[in-house]
C-alpha positions as CSV (number, residue, x, y, z in Angstrom):
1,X,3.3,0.0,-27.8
2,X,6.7,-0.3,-26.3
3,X,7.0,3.3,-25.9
4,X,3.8,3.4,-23.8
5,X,4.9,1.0,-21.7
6,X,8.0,2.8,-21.1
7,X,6.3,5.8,-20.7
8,X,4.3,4.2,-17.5
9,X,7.0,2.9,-16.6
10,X,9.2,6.1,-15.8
11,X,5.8,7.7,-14.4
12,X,5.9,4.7,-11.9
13,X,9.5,5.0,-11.6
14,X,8.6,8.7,-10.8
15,X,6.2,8.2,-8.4
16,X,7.8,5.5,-5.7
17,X,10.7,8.7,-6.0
18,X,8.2,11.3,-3.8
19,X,8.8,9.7,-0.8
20,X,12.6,10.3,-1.0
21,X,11.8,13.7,-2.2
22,X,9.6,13.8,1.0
23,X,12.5,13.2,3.4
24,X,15.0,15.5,1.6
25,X,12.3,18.3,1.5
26,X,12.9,20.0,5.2
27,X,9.9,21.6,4.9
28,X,6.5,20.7,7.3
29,X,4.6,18.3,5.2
30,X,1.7,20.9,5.8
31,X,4.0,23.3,3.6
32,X,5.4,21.0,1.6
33,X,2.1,19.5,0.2
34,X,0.7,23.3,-0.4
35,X,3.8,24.4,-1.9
36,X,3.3,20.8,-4.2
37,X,0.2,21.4,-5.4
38,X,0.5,25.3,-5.7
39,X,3.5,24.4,-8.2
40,X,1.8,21.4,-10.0
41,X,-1.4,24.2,-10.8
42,X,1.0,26.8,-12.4
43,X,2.8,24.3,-14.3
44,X,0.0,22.5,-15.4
45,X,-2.3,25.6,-16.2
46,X,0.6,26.8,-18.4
47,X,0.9,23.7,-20.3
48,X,-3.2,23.8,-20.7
49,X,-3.3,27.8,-21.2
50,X,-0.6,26.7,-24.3
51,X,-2.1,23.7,-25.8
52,X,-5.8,25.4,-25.9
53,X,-7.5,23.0,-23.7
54,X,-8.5,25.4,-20.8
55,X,-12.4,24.2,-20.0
56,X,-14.9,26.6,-17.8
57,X,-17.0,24.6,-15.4
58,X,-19.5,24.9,-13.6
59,X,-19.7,26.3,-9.9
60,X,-21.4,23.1,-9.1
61,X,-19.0,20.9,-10.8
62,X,-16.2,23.2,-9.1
63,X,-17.1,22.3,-5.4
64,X,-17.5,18.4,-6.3
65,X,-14.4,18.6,-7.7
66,X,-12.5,20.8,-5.1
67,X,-13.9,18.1,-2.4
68,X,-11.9,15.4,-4.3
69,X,-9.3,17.9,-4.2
70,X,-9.2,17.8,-0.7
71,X,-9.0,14.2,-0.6
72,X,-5.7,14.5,-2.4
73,X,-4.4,16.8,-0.2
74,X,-5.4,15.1,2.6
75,X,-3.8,12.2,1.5
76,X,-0.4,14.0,0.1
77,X,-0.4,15.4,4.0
78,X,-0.4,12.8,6.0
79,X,2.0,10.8,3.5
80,X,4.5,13.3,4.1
81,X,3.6,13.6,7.6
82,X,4.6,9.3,8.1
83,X,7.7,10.2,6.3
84,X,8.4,13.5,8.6
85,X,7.8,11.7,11.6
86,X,8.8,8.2,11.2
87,X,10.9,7.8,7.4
88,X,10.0,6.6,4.1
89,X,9.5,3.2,4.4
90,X,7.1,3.2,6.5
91,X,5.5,6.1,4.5
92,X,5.6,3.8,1.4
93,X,4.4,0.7,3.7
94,X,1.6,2.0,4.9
95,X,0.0,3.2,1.6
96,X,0.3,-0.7,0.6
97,X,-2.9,-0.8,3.3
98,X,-5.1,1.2,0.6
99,X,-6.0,-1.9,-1.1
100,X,-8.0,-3.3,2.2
101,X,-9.9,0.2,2.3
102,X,-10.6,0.3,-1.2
103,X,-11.9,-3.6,-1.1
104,X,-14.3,-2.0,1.8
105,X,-15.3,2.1,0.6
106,X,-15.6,0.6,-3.6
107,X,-18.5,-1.2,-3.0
108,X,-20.3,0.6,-0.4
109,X,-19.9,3.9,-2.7
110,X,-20.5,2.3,-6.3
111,X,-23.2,-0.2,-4.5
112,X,-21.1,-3.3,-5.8
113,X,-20.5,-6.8,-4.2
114,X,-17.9,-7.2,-1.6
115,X,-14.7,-9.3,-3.0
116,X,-13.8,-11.8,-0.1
117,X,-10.5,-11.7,-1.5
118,X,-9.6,-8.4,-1.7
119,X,-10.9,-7.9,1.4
120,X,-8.4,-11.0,2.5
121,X,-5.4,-9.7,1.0
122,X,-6.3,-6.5,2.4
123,X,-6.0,-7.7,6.0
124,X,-2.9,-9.8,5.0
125,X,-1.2,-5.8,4.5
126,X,-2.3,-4.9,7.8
127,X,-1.4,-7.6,10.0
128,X,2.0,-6.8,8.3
129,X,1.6,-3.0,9.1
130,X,0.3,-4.1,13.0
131,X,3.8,-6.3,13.1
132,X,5.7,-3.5,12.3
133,X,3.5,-0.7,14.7
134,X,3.9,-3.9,17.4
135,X,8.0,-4.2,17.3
136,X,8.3,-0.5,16.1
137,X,6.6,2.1,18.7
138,X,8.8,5.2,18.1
139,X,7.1,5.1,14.6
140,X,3.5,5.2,16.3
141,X,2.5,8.9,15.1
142,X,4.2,7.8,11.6
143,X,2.3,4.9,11.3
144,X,-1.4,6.5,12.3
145,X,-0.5,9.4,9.3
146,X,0.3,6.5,7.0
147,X,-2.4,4.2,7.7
148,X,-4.9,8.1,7.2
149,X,-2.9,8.6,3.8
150,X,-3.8,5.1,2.9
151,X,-7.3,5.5,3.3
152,X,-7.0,8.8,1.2
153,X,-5.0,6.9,-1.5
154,X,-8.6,4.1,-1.6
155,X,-10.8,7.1,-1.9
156,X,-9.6,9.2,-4.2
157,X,-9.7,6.9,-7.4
158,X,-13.7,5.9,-6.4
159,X,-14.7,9.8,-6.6
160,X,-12.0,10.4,-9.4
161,X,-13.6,7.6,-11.7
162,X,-17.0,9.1,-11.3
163,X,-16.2,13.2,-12.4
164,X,-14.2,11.2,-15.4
165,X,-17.0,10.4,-16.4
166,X,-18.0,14.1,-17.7
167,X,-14.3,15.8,-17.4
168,X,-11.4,15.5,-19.4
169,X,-8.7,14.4,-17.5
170,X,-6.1,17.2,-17.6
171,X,-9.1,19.9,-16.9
172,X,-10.0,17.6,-14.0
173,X,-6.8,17.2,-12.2
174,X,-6.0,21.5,-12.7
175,X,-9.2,21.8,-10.6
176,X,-8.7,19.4,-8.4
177,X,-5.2,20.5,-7.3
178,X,-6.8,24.4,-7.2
179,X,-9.5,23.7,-5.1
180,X,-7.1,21.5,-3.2
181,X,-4.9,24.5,-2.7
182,X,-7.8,26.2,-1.7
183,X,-9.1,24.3,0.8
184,X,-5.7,22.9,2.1
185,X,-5.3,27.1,2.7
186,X,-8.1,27.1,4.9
187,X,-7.0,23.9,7.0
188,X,-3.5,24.9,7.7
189,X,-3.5,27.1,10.4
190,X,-5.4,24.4,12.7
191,X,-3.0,22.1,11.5
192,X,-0.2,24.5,12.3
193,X,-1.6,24.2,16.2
194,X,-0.6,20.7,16.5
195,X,2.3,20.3,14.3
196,X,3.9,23.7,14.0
197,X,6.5,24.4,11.1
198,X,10.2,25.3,12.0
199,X,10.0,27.9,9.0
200,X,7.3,28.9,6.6
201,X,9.7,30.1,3.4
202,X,11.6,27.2,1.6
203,X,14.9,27.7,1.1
204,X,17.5,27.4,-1.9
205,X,17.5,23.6,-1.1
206,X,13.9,23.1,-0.7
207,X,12.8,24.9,-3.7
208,X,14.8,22.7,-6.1
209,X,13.5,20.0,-4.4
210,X,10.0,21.1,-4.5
211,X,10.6,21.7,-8.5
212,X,11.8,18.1,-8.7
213,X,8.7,16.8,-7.0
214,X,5.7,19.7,-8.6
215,X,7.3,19.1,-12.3
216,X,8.4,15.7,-12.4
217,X,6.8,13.9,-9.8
218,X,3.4,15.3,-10.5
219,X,2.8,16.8,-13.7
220,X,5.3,15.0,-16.0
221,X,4.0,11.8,-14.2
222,X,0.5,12.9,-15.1
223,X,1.2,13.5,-18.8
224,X,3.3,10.2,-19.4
225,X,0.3,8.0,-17.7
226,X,-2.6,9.6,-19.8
227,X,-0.2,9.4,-23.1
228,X,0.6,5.6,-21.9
229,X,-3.4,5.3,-22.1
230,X,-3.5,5.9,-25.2
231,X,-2.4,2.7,-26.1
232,X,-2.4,0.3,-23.0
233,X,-5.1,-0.3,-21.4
234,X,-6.4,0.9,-17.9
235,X,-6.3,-2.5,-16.1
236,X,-2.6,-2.3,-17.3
237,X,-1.7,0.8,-16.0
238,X,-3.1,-0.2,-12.9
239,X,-0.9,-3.4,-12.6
240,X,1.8,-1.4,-13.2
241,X,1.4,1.0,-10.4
242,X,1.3,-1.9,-7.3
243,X,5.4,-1.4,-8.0
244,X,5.1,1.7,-6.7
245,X,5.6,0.8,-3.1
246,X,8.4,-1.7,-4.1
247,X,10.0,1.3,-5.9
248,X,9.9,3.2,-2.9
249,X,11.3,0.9,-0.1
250,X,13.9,0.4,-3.2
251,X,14.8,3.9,-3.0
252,X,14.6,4.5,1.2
253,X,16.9,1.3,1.3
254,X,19.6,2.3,-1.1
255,X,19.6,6.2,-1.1
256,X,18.8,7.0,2.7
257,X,19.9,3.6,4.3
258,X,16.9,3.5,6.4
259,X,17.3,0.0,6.1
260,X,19.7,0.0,9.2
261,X,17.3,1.0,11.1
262,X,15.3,-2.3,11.1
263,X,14.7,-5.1,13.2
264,X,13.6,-8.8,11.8
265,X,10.1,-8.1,13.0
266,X,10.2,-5.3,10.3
267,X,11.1,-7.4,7.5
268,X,8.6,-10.1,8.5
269,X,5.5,-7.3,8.4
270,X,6.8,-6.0,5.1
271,X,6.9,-9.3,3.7
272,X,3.7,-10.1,4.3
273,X,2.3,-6.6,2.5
274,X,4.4,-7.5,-0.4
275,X,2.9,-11.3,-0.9
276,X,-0.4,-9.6,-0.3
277,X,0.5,-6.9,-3.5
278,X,2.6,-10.3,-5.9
279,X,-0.6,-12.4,-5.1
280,X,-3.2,-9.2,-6.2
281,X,-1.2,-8.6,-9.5
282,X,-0.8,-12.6,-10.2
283,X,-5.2,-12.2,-10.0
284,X,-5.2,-9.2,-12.0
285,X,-2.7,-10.4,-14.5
286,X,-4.8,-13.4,-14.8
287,X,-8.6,-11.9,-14.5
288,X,-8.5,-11.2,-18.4
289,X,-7.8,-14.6,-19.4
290,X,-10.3,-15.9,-17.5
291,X,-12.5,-13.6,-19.1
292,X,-11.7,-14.2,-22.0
């Protein structure tokens, strides 16, 4: 048991890293998420290809899953697009708005009943996110690509849920992150109109970076959750992952300083989204008890 919970551990620890990665990558975060996922498939289709587990599906099932795909990479995008054009706090900040969006898309896709509380503590995150878009206007575009990523981050675990239900995990994610390279393919060279790249080929710097974040980041943190399910349960893991975003400002603060670049008003709005994620886990922690 205790290795499992290290093991979701470091995948968390993992995880709040990608936004530094995201600010030490130069690339455009159109480039930078394609180059991600493009990565994460050969890595990940290796491992499968080795272990024996590669599973056909169908071309039904493909185009389901290739849509949730594009979810992610919607979502990876405009993460990286906060971070690019505002830093990675408020990249990390934003995505703390996700719980207010999934309190509203959960139970109009799976037809449940609305949770006045979620929905509350979702609102508490984005009055703190309006503080900080209110006393912080030269992150404006930053915060808009955040607050898109964060609606990507509430949808992708609905639609996810559902094609678990019939696919194994690792065969689902290889697909989705395919069909998100697909798709992501066909979407960049709009994209490119508006936010044009400086260079299309990663250099020396880039590329170890881009390793970092398509073998460690992603597929290593992929592997250690699914083994840490083994033993802990979902609810758990879930718990676990709201330090994510603490993990990150963590990071922004200590390893790129960003912190100097912050008024009172900031720290005020960020406040706020943090009580909103303490109060959520104390609910969560608790909901089992009660339960019980």
């Amino acid at each position: 048991m205790k290795k499992a919970f290290l093991q979701l551990h470091i995948a968390v620890f993992l995880a709040g890293f990608t936004a530094i990665l995201g600010k030490l990558i130069e690339l455009n975060e159109g480039l930078l998420v394609l180059y991600r996922m493009l990565l994460s498939v050969m890595i990940l289709g290796i491992i499968i290809l080795f272990q024996g587990k590669m599973t056909k599906i169908s071309w039904v099932d493909f185009l389901k899953i290739t849509g949730v795909g594009l979810i992610l990479a919607i979502h990876w995008l405009t993460f990286y697009g906060s971070i690019k054009y505002a830093n990675a706090t408020v990249g990390v900040v934003c995505i703390s708005a996700s719980g207010f969006f999934s309190a509203i898309f959960e139970p109009l896709i799976l037809k449940k009943r609305f949770d006045a509380m979620n929905l509350f503590l979702g609102l508490i995150s984005v009055f703190g996110i309006l503080i900080i878009f209110g006393f912080h206007q030269h992150f404006k575009v930053g915060i808009v690509f955040g607050i898109i990523s964060a609606i990507g981050s509430a949808l992708f675990p609905i639609f996810n849920k559902q094609l678990l239900q019939k696919h194994q995990a690792q065969t689902l994610t290889f697909y989705e992150l395919l069909g998100g390279v697909i798709l992501l393919s066909a979407v960049l060279p709009f994209y490119f109109m508006k936010f044009s790249p400086a260079y299309f080929v990663p250099n020396i710097t880039d590329v170890f970076w881009l390793v970092i974040l398509a073998g460690f980041c992603t597929v290593l943190t992929f592997n250690l959750q699914l083994n840490a399910l083994k033993k802990i349960s979902a609810f758990t893991s879930n718990l676990m992952y709201n330090l994510e975003p603490v993990y990150g400002v963590i990071f922004a603060f200590s390893i790129l300083k960003e912190h100097q670049t912050f008024n009172s008003y900031f720290y005020s709005g960020i406040g706020l989204i943090f009580l909103a994620v303490f109060i959520q886990m104390r609910r969560e922690k608790n909901g089992p008890k009660k339960a019980a």
